[in-house]
Steps between C-alpha positions, in 0.01 A plus 500: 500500500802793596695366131109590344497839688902559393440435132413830369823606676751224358359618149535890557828412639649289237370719237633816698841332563523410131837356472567143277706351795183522779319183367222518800346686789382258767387562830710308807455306733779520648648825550431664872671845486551626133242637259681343238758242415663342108546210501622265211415194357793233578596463114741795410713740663509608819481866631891445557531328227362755225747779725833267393360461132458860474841577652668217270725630178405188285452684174090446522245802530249426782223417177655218457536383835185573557343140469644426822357774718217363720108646451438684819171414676416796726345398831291744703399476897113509487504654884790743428321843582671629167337231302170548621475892441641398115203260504261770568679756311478272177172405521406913547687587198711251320650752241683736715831543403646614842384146669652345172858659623426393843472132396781531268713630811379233713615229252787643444610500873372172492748397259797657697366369808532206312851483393472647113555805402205737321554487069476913546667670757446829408112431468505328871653827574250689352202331673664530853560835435126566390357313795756698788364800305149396583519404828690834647285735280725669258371569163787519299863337515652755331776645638471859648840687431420818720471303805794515762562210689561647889784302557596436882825729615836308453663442904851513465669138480712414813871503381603170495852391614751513205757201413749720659376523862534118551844403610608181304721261698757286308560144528839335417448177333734224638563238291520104724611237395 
């Protein structure tokens, strides 16, 4: 009955996601703590694995290694409180584009939470940038070139001693034989 009640939700959120390597949304049963978890299936790379392929100089482009990677199933908490404000946010209005970003951001920390590393960093970026933006109330992130920072009054570092104040003693080396 709660996977019937979660289905418009795994739909919106594979279709908001929309990347080739998540190959389902399915609600867990096993996650306690976490909204959200990928997982992958136990044919293909691992999270660590795909991070060595990437890093390895063997001539290929990552297309054709790319029949290796693993589909992604994404796995959401039905009791996590973020999950269940989504749920009622995507059954309100299932076309806004601001709780598209917010699930894109979610599966994206997902993935990192995970162990593999977001296809586009700048556009994970972007998104946490947007939603920080949101949540303290600024409208733009623009930067404001009249402002000046008050920055705090230097104190005076304490001198510290210099190489010269310390009296070195010497040793004689004896040689025994």
């Amino acid at each position: 009955k709660k996977k019937a009640l979660k289905k418009p939700l795994t739909k919106w959120w594979k279709a908001a996601v929309g990347s080739d390597e998540l190959e389902s949304v399915k609600v867990s049963q096993r996650l306690t703590t976490s909204p959200l978890a990928v997982v992958t299936s136990k044919y293909g790379w691992s999270a660590n694995m795909e991070r060595i392929m990437k890093a390895q100089a063997l001539g290929q482009g990552a297309d054709q290694q790319s029949y290796m990677k693993s589909k992604k199933t994404l796995e959401i908490n039905p009791r996590h409180p973020l999950i269940i404000k989504l749920l009622e946010k995507v059954t309100a209005n299932p076309d806004d584009s601001s709780l598209m970003g917010q699930a894109h951001l979610l599966y994206e920390s997902a993935l990192l939470e995970s162990g593999f590393i977001p296809a586009d960093a700048k556009s994970f970026n972007a998104r946490l940038l947007d939603s920080m933006k949101g949540s303290i109330g600024i409208d733009s992130l623009d930067v404001d070139e009249d402002y000046e920072f008050p920055f705090p009054e230097e104190e005076p570092e304490e001198d510290e001693p210099e190489e010269d104040d310390f009296e070195v003693e010497e040793i004689e080396a004896h040689d025994e034989l």
